[in-house]
N, C-alpha and C positions, 0 to 999 in steps of 0.2 A: 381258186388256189390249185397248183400243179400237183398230182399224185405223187405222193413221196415214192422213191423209185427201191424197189426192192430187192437186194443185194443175193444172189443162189451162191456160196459159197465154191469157189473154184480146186481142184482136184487135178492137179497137174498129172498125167499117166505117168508111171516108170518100165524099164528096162525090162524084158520078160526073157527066155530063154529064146524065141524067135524075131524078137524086135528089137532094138539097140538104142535105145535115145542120147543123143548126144545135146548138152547144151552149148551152145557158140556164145548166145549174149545175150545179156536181159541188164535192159535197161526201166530203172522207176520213176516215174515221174510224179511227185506231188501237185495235188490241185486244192490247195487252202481255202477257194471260195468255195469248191465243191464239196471239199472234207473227203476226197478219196486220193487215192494214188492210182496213179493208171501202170501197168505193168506191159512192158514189149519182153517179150521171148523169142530169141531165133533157135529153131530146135532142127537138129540132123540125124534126122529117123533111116537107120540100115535097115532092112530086111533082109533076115538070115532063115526063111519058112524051108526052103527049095534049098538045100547044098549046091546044086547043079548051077541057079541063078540067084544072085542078091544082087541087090540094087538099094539104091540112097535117093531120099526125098528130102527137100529143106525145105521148112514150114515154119510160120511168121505167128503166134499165138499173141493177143493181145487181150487183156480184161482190168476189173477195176476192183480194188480191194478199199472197203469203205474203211474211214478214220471211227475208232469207236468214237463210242457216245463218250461226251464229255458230262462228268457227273455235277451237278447242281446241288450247291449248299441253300441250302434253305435253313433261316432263320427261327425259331419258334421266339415269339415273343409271349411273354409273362401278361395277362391280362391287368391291368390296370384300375385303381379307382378314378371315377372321372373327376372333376374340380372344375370350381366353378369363377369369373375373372381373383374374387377376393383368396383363390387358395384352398376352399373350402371344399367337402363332400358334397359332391351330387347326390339327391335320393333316385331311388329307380320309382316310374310313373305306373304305378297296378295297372291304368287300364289302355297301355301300349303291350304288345306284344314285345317289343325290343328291350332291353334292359340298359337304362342311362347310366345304369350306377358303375357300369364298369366299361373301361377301351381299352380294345385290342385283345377283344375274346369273351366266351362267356366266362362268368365268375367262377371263382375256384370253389370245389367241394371244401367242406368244412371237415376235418375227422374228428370223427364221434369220440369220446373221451374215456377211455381206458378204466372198465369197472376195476377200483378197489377190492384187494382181497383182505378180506378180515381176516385176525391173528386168531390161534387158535383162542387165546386169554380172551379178546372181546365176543370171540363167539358165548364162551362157558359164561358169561356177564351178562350178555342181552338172554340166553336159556334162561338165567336164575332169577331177573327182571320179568321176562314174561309168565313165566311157565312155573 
């Protein structure tokens, strides 16, 4: 399998007080098998260092700007009681390690059942019974 090619974020220079950039033309190019876009830049760089001498350079910049990640839905499915052809509950087998009794996940926690609080009246009841 090919190394997945790893993207260095590009950083276009700007205009300083002795440089001049000028952009002429940039053209983008999508690449949908690749999932990038390739970018052409025609750029006309003055130099202004030397009052005495400037001079112009044109320069051809070219790179590739990756498509993000497309994000994936992922399903959570609800684990299952298994059934058996007649419709019926599977029991789960103690001496497998796998659990039959439930597809598409392990079984669900149970929650523990919510202690009852006594009134104050059945407290002063149960004191006067015991005690």
């Amino acid at each position: 399998m090919p190394k997945e090619k790893v993207y260095v974020p590009v950083v276009e220079p700007k205009s300083t007080s002795y440089l001049e950039i000028v952009e002429l033309a940039r053209i983008v190019t999508p690449h949908p098998v690749f999932k990038k876009d390739t970018v052409f830049v025609r750029v006309l760089k003055i130099n202004r260092g030397n009052p005495a001498e400037t001079f112009e350079t044109e320069e051809h910049w070219e790179y590739d700007v990756p498509w993000p990640p497309e994000e994936v839905k992922v399903e959570v499915k609800k684990p299952l009681r298994a059934r058996n052809e007649r419709g019926q509950f599977v029991k789960d087998d103690p001496t497998t390690a796998k659990n039959e009794a439930w597809v598409g996940g392990k079984a669900p926690s149970v929650p523990k059942p919510k202690r009852k609080r006594k009134s104050k009246i059945q407290n002063a009841l149960t004191n006067l019974l015991n005690g």
